[in-house]
N, C-alpha and C positions, 0 to 999 in steps of 0.2 A: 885903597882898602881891598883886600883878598875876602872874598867870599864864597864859602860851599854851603849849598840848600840839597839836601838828602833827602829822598824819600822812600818809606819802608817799606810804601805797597799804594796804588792806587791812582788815578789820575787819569788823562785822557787815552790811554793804551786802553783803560777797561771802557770808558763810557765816557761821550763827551754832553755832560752838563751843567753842573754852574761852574764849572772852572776855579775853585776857589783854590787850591795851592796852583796853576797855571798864573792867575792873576796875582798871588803874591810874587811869586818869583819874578813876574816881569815890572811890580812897583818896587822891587831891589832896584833897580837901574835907576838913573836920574833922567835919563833919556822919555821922549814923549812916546816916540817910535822905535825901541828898542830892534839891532837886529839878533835875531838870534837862532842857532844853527844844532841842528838836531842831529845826533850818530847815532847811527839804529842798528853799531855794526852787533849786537848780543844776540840780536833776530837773523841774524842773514841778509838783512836790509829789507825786512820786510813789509812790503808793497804797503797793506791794510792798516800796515803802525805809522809809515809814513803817511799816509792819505790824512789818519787821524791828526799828526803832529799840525799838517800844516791848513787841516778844519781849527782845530782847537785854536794857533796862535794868529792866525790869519783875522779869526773876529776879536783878537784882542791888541789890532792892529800895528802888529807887531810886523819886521821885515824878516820874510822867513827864507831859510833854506838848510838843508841837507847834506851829509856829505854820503857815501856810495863807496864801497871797498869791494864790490861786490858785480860791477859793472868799469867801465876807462874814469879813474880817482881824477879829482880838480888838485888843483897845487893847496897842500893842505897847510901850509903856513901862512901863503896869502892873506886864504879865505877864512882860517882861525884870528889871527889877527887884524882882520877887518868885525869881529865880531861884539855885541855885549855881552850875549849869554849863552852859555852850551846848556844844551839839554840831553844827558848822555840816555839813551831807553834801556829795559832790562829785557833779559833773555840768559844766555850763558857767559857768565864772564871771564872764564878762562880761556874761550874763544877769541871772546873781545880783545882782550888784552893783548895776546900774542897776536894779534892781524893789528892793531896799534903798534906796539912794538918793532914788527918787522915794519912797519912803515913810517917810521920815526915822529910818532901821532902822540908818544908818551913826552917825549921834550919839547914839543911844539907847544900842546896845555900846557905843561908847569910851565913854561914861558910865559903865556897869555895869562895863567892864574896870576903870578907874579904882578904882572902890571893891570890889575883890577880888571881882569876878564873874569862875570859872573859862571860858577863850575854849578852845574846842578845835573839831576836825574832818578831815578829809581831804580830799586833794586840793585842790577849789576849796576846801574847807572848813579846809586851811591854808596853801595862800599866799595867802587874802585878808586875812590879820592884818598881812602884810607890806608893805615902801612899793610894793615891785611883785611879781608872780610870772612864773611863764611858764606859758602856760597854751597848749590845745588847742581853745579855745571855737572856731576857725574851722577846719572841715574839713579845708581844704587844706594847712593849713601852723601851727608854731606860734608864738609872739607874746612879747612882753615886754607884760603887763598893769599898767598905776596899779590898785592895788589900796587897801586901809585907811590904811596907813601906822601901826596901832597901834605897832609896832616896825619897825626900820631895818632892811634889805637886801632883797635880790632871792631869791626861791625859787622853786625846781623841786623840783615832786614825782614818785612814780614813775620815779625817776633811773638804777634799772636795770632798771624792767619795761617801758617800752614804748621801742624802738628808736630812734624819733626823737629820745628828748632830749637823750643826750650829745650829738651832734653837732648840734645848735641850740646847744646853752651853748659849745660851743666854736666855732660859727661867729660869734655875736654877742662871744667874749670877742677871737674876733680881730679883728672888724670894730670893736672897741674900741667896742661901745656900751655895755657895762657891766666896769666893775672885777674883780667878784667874782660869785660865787652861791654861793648856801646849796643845796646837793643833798641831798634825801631821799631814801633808797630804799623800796621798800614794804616793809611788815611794820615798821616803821622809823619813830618818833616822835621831833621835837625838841622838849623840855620846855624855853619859857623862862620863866623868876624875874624880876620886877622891869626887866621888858625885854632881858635878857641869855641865850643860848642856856647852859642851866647842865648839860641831861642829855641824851645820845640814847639812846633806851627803843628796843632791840631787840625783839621779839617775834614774829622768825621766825629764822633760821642766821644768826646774828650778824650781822645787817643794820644799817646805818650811815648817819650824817650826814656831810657833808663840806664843805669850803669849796673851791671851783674857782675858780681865779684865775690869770692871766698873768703868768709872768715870765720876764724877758727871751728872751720870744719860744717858750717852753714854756707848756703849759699843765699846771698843776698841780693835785693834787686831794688836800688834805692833810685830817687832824682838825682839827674846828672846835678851836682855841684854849681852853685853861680849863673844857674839857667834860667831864662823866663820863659813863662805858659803864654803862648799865645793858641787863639782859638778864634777860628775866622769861617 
């Protein structure tokens, strides 16, 4: 079973305290003591996000560890496929992406996804599983990013916490350069199965996923299709 667990905004990067999408993501595994490996490359590897990753999964006795692009790299196919769960963090994703890329970090995952290595993260850490995101990697303005392509569509995270993204998704959904978008809000996870969005994992005031898409000449922002609410 191939699984991604997305999240739009929130978790132990901001605050570590009840952990409630940390603890779903690690009751995906079937494992008692899951291990699972965090990439912090969107921050620079930064020190403060690590210290938290490995406070946060540490008490939920999980086997942790980290990879480093940023300092001398460990053999990153080894130590990816020794793993059960990625936990990718947000920062800038077009950074991330190309320092994965040049270090062939992007067909190592789709390998591991492939043979049921749990893919999760936030922010850049979840639209990069998708064909594109929208992301803020450039100051001034935000962007429609080629991201992994592990599963189909376009995602924006943070869909009701920071200002500028409605109105991007709807200036691009008129300027007709994209169909559709996948919207996550923060606090707010989309669990997909087998390639397919199957749950949105609430874990703030019934915070949601949605599908934003143009029709005849409205823009619409319905529930994803075939999805269950969960709220934890």
């Amino acid at each position: 079973m191939r699984q991604i667990i997305a999240i739009g905004g929130g978790g132990f990067g901001r605050e570590i305290k009840n952990l409630k999408i940390e603890k779903y993501i690690v009751n995906q595994s079937p494992k008692n003591n899951p291990k699972i490996c965090f990439i912090p490359t969107a921050t620079g590897d930064d020190q403060g996000y690590i210290e938290n990753f490995y406070k946060a999964f540490d008490s939920l006795g999980c086997k942790t560890s980290h990879i480093d692009f940023f300092k001398r790299t460990i053999n990153l196919h080894e130590h990816i496929n020794h793993q059960d769960i990625i936990f990718v963090g947000g920062g800038n994703t077009k950074s991330m992406l190309a320092v994965w890329r040049e270090w062939g970090l992007d067909q190592i995952l789709l390998d591991a996804y492939k043979k049921g290595v749990i893919m999760s993260g936030v922010s850049a850490g979840a639209i990069c599983w998708f064909e594109k995101g929208i992301t803020d990697s450039w100051k001034e303005h935000q962007a429609i990013l080629p991201c992994l392509g592990f599963v189909k569509g376009i995602c924006c995270p943070h869909y009701d916490e920071e200002p500028e993204r409605i109105p991007f998704v709807n200036e691009i959904l008129n300027q007709n350069k994209i169909k559709r978008c996948i919207a996550i809000e923060g606090y707010c996870a989309l669990h997909l199965i087998n390639d397919e969005p199957k749950y949105s994992v609430s874990f703030g005031d019934g915070n949601n996923c949605y599908l934003v898409s143009k029709k005849n000449s409205i823009i619409e922002t319905n529930q994803i299709e075939n999805i269950g609410l969960i709220q934890i």
